[in-house]
C-alpha positions in Angstrom: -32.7 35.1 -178.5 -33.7 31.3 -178.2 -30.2 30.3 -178.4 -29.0 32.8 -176.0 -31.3 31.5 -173.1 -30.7 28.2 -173.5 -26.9 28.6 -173.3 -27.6 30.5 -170.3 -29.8 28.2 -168.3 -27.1 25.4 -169.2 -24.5 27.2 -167.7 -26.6 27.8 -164.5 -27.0 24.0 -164.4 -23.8 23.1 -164.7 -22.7 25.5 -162.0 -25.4 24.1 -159.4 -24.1 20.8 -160.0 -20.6 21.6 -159.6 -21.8 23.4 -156.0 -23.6 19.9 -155.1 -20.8 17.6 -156.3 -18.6 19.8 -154.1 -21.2 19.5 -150.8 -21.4 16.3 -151.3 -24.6 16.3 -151.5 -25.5 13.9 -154.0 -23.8 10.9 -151.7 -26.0 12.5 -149.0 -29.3 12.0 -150.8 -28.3 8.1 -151.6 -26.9 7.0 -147.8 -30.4 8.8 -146.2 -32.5 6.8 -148.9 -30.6 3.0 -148.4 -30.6 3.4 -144.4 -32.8 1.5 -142.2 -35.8 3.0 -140.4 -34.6 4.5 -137.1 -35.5 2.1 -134.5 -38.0 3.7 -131.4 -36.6 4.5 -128.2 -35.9 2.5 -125.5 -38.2 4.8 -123.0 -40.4 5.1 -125.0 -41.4 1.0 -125.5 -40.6 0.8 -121.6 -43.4 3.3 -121.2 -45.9 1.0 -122.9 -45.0 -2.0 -121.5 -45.3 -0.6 -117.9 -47.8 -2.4 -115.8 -49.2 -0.9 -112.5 -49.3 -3.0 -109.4 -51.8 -3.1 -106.9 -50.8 -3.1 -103.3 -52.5 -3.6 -100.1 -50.8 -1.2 -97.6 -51.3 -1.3 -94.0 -52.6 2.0 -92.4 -50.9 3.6 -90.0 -52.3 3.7 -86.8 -50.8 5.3 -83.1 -49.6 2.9 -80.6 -52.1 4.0 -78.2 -54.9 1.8 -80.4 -52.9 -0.3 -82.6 -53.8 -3.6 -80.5 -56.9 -2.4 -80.2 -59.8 -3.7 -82.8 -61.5 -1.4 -85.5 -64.1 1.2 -84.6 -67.5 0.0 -86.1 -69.7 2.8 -87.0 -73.3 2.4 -87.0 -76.4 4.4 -87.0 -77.9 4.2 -83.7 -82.1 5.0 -83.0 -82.0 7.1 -80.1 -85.6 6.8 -78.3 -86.8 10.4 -77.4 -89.4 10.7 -75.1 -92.9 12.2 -76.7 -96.5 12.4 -75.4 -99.4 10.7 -77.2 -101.5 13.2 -78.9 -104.7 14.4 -76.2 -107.8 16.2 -76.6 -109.0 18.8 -74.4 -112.1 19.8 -76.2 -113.1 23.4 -76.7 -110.9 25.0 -73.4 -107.7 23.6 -75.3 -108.4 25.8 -78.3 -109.9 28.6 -76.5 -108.5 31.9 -77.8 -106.3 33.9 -76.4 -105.9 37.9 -76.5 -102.4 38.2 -75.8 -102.3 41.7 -76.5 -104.6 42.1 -74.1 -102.8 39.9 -70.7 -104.1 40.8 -67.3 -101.3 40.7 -64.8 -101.9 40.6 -61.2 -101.2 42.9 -58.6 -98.2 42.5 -56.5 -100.8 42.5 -53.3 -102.9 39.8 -55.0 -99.4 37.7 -55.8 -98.5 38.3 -51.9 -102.2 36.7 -51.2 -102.1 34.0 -52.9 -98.6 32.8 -51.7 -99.6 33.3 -48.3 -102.8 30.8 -48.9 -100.4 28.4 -50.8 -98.1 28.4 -47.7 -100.7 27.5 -45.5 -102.4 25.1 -47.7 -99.0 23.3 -47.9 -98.5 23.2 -44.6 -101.6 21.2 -43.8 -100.3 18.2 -46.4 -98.5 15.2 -45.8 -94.8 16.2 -44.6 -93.7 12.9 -45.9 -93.9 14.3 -49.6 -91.7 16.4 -51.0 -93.3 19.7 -52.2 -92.6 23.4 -53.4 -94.9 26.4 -54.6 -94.5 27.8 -58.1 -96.4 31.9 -58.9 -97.5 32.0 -61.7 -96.0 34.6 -65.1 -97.0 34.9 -67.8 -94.3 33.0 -69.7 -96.1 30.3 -68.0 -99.4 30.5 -68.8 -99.1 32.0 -72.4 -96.6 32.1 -75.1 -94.3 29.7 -75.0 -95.8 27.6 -72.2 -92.8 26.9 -70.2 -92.6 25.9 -66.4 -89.1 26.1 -64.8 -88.8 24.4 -61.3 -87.0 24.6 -58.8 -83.0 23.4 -59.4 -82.4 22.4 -55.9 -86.3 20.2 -55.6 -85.2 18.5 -59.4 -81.3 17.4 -58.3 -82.9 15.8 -55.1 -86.0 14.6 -56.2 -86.9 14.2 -60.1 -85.3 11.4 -62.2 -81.7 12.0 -64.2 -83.4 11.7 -67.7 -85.8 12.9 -70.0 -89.0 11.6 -68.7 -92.9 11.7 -68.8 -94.4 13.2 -65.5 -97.6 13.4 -64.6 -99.6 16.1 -63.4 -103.1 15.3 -61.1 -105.5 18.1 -60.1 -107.8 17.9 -57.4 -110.3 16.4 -59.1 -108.3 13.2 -59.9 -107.9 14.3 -63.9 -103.7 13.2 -65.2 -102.2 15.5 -67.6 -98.9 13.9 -68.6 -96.2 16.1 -69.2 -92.3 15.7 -70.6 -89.8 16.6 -67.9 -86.5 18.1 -69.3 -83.5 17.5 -66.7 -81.0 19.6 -68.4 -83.6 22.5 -68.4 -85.3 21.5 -65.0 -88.5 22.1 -66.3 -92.0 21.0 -68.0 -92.5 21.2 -71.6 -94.6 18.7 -73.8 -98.1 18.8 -72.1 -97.8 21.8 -69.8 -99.4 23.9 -71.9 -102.8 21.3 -71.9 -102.7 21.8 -68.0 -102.3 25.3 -67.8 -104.9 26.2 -70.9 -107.8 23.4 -69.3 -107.3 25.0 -65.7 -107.2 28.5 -67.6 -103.8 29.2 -65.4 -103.4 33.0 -64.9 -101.0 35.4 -64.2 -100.3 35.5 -60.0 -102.1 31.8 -59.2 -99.7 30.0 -56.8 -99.8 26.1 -57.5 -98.3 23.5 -54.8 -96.7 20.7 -56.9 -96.5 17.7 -54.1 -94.3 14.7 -55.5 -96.7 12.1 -54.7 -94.4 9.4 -56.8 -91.7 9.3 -58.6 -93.1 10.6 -62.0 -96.5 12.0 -60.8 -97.6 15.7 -58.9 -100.1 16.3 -57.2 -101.7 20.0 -57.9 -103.3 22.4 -56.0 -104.6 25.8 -57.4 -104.7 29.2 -55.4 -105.8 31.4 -58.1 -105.1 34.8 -57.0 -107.7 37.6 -56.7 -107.1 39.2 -60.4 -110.6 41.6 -61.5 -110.6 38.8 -64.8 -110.3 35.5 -63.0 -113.0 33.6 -61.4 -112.7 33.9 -57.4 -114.4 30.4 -56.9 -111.8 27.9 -58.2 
């Protein structure tokens, strides 16, 4: 049995060789093992050997502003008009029941336009001057006071400024005019709450200077105001 195999498996051998020997393969194996390395590619040692540059390109610009020099851009402090900060005491604070607003009659609004007109016509013609009733949206709340656009365009200055209000007893009450708005804002609300303003009073606002009114009540005859102002 020995015997047997090993003839086989020589046989076997010998026919693999002869299959090589006729493939060539043996010469094969010999030229691959005596040949040089394989040398790397040309891209490839370009690619490593590439450098990058560093340019300085000139920005396109349109001829409208190409002889003209580069914008600068800066921040820039814009001064805002503000009041200093004022105490009125206890009438500043005083609480208010807005639920509770007393609005005047359309009689006692008629009166005490009627007394403003008159009043007004007694002052110096030489100063400009205009009446302004009373609402509520000036007096409570939000404690605005629109005037009139045509008195503003002809007689108050162009840009923000502080204007100050004087009641008949000589007291100021500075207050920030708003052109764009044509109104009082900043410090309206101190006049209105230590005058205790209400709903129907006519007030003649006489431009005495440039930045400074001269005020006159008429408070008008409401059940919850005090007739002797």
């Amino acid at each position: 049995m020995v015997a047997a195999y090993e003839e086989s498996r020589r046989k076997r051998l010998e026919e693999n060789r002869k299959r090589m020997e006729a493939l060539n393969l043996p010469l094969l194996s010999q030229a691959l093992q005596k040949s040089p390395s394989p040398k790397p590619s040309p891209l490839k040692h370009h690619a490593k050997s590439r450098t990058i540059e560093k340019q300085v390109v000139v920005v396109r610009r349109s001829s409208r502003v190409a002889n003209l020099p580069s914008p600068v851009y800066k921040e820039v402090v814009v001064d805002r008009v503000s009041l200093p900060r004022r105490s009125l005491g206890r009438t500043y604070n005083k609480y208010r029941d807005y639920a509770n607003r007393v609005y005047a009659s359309d009689e006692d609004r008629e009166e005490a336009l009627e007394k403003a007109e008159k009043l007004m016509s007694d002052l110096e013609s030489q100063y400009p001057a205009f009446i302004k009733s009373m609402l509520q949206s000036h007096i409570s709340g939000g404690f605005w006071l629109g005037l009139p656009v045509h008195f503003c365009k002809s007689n108050l200055p162009k840009g923000d400024e502080v204007i100050t209000l004087i009641d008949e007893d000589g007291n100021e009450y500075p207050t920030i005019y708003l052109p764009r708005k044509t109104g009082l804002s900043g410090g309206w609300k101190g006049f209105a709450v230590a005058h205790d303003l209400a709903d129907g009073d006519a007030l003649i606002f006489q431009l005495i200077k440039r930045t400074a009114f001269k005020v006159y009540i008429i408070r008008a005859n409401s059940p919850a105001k005090d007739k002797t102002a």
